[in-house]
VOGU-3710 file (C-alpha; in Angstrom, 3 decimals, decimal comma):
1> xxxxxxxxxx> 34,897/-53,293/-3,285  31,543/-53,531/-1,876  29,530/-56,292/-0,501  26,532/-57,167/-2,412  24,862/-58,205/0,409  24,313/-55,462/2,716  26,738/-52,705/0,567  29,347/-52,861/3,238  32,696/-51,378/2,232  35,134/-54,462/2,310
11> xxxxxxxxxx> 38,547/-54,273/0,586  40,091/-55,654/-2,163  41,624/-58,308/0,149  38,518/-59,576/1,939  36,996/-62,849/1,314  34,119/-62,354/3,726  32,174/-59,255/4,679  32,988/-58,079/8,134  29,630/-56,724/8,550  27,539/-59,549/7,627
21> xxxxxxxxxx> 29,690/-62,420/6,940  28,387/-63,015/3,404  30,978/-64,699/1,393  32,334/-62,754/-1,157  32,489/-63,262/-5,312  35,204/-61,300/-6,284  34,250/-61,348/-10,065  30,653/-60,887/-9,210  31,307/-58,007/-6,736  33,337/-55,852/-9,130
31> xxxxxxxxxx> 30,852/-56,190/-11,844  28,025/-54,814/-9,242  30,310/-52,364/-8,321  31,058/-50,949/-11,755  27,109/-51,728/-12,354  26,245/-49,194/-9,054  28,680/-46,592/-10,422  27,271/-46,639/-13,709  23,894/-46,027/-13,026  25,011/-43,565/-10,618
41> xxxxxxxxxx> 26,645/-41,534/-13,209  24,594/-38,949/-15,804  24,647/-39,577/-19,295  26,085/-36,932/-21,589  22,035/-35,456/-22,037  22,242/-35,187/-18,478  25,171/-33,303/-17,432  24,275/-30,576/-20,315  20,227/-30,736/-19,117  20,192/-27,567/-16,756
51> xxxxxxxxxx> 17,735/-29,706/-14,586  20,522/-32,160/-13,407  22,571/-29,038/-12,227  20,067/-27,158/-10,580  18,998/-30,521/-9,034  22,617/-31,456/-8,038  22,903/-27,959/-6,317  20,202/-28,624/-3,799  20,828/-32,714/-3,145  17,989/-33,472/-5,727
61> xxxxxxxxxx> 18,116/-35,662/-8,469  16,944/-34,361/-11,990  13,198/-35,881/-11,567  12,124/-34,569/-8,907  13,383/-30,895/-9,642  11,238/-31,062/-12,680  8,209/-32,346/-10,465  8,746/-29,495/-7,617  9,961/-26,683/-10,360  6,101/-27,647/-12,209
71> xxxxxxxxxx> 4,000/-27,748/-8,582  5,635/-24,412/-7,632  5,009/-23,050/-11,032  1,621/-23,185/-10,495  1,147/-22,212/-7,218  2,709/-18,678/-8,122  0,238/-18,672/-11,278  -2,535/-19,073/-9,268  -1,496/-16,311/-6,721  -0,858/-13,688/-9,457
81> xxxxxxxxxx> -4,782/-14,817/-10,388  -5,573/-14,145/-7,370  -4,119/-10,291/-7,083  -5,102/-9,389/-10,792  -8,355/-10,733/-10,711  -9,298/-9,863/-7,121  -7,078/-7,309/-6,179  -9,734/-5,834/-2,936  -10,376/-9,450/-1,645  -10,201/-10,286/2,245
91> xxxxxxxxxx> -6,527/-11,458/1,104  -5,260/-7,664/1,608  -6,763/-7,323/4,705  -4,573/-8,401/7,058  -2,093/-6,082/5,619  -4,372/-3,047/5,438  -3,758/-0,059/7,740  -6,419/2,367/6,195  -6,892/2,426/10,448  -4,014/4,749/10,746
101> xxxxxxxxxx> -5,802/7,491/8,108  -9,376/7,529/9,307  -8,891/8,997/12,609  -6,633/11,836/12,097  -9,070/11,973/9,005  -12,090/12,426/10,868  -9,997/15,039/13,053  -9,983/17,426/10,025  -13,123/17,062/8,626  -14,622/18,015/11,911
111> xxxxxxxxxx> -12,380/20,700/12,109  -12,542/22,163/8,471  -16,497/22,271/9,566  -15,867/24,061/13,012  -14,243/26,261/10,708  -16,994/26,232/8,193  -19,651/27,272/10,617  -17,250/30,221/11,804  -16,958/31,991/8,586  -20,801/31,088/8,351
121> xxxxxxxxxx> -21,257/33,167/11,894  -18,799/35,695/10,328  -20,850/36,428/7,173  -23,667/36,895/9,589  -22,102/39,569/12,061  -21,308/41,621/8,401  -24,659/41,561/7,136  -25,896/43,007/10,491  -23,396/45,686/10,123  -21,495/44,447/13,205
131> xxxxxxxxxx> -17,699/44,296/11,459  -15,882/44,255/14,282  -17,009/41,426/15,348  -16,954/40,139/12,033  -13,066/40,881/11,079  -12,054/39,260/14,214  -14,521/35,929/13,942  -13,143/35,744/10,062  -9,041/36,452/11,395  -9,536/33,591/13,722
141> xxxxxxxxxx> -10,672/31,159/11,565  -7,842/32,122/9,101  -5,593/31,153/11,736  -7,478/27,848/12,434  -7,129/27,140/8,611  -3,680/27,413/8,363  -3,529/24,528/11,119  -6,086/22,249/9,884  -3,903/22,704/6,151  -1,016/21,707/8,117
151> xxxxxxxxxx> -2,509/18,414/9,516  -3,255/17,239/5,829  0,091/17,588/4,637  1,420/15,990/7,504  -1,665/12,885/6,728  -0,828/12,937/3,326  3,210/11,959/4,776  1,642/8,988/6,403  -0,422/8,078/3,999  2,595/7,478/1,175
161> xxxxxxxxxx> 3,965/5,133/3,629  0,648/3,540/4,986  -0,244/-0,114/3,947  -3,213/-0,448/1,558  -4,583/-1,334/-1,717  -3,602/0,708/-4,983  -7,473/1,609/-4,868  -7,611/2,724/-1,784  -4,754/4,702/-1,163  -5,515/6,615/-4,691
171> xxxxxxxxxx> -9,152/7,499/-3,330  -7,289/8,486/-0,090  -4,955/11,134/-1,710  -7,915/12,480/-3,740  -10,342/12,628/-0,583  -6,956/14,735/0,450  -6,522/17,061/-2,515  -10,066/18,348/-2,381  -9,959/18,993/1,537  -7,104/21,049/0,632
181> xxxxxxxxxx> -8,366/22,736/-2,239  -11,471/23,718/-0,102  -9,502/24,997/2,870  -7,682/27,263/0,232  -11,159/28,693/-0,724  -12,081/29,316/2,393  -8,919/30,811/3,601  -9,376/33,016/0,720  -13,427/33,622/1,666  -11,702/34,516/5,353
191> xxxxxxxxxx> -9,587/37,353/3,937  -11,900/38,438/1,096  -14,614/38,956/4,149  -11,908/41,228/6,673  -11,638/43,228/3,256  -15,036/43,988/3,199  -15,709/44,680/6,776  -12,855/46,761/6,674  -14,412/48,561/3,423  -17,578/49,412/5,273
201> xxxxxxxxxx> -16,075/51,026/7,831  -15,090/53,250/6,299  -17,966/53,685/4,072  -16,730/52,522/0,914  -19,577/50,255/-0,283  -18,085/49,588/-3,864  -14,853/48,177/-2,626  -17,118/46,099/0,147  -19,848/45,096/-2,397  -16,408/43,874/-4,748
211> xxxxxxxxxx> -15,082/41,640/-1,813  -18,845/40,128/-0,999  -18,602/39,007/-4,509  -15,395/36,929/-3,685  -16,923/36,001/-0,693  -19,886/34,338/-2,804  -17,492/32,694/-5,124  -15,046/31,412/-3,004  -18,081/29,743/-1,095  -18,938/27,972/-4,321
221> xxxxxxxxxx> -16,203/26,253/-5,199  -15,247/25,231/-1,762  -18,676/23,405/-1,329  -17,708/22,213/-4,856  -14,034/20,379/-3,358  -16,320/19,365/-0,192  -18,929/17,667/-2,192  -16,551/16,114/-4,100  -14,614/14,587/-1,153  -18,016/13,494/-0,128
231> xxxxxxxxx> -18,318/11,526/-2,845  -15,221/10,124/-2,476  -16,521/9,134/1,156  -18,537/6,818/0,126  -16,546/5,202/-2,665  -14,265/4,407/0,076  -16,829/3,181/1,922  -17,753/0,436/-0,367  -14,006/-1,043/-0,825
//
């Protein structure tokens, strides 16, 4: 039995409260008693509403589950907003480690144009009949392909696990593809040239005349990748 005074636990054999002294009313006492325990308990609605166990499970009663459960609700609604409507706002930047891709990025396009201006010194020596000088300026730059191709496959590994929008990383990968594509022409351009050095050597103009061909057409299409990663550039640029 409980005093209905202050609540104190007193007995069934108490006729004043210990803790306050309020006299008790057996009758009267019981009846609050059973009163406090009814109220206490669910009704039927209750103990089959899933609010009243979810509530019960984390010391809350059924009201204020609903009220949190609602409030929360709509704080993830407005965050998926956010991401779908927005989904290049400042929000992503603190979780945006492009940083990690543009220097190792700049590192091969500065080298793929080292490169470029090589092959361009290469053509040169042939057309001044100096082949020599032009198989070994076109060998070395084969070799200096084959290193700068390596660097984008290993950029292209940190890029897949590199922090960034969906955006970005997509116009990343492409910016990659057509570096590669173009070091392929030109690593092709760098053989086809040897060939035709080689070919005038020994005097056979046809077979040299065929390779400057290939020359000319692997030139194309790598300034074809190249201005398309340029283009890329400066999409990136603007996210």
């Amino acid at each position: 039995m409980f005093c209905s005074n202050c609540g104190h636990d007193v007995g069934e054999d108490k006729n004043f409260c210990q803790n306050c002294g309020h006299q008790l009313n057996r009758s009267t006492e019981t009846n609050n008693e059973s009163h406090k325990a009814a109220s206490n308990s669910p009704s039927t609605t209750e103990k089959k509403d899933v609010w009243y166990y979810i509530g019960k499970g984390f010391g809350e009663n059924r009201e204020n589950v609903i009220r949190k459960t609602k409030r929360d609700g709509l704080i993830v609604i407005a965050f998926v907003a956010i991401l779908v409507l927005f989904p290049n706002n400042a929000l992503f930047s603190a979780f945006d480690e492009s940083y990690k891709i543009n220097e190792p990025l700049s590192n091969i396009i500065d080298g793929y144009n080292d490169i470029n201006d090589n092959l361009n010194e290469a053509i040169i020596l042939y057309n001044t009949d100096q082949y020599d000088s032009c198989i070994i300026k076109s060998s070395e730059a084969s070799n200096d392909l084959d290193i700068i191709e390596a660097q984008i496959d290993d950029l292209s590994d940190t890029l897949s696990s590199t922090r960034m929008s969906k955006d970005k990383k997509l116009l990343y990968n492409d910016l990659l593809y057509n570096y590669k594509e173009a070091l392929k022409s030109k690593k092709q351009l760098s053989i086809y040239l040897q060939y035709a050095a080689e070919s005038a050597q020994k005097r056979d103009y046809n077979d040299a005349d065929e390779y400057i061909n290939l020359v000319d057409s692997r030139m194309v299409a790598s300034n074809e990748y190249v201005n398309n990663a340029n283009e890329i550039m400066n999409d990136l640029s603007q996210l």
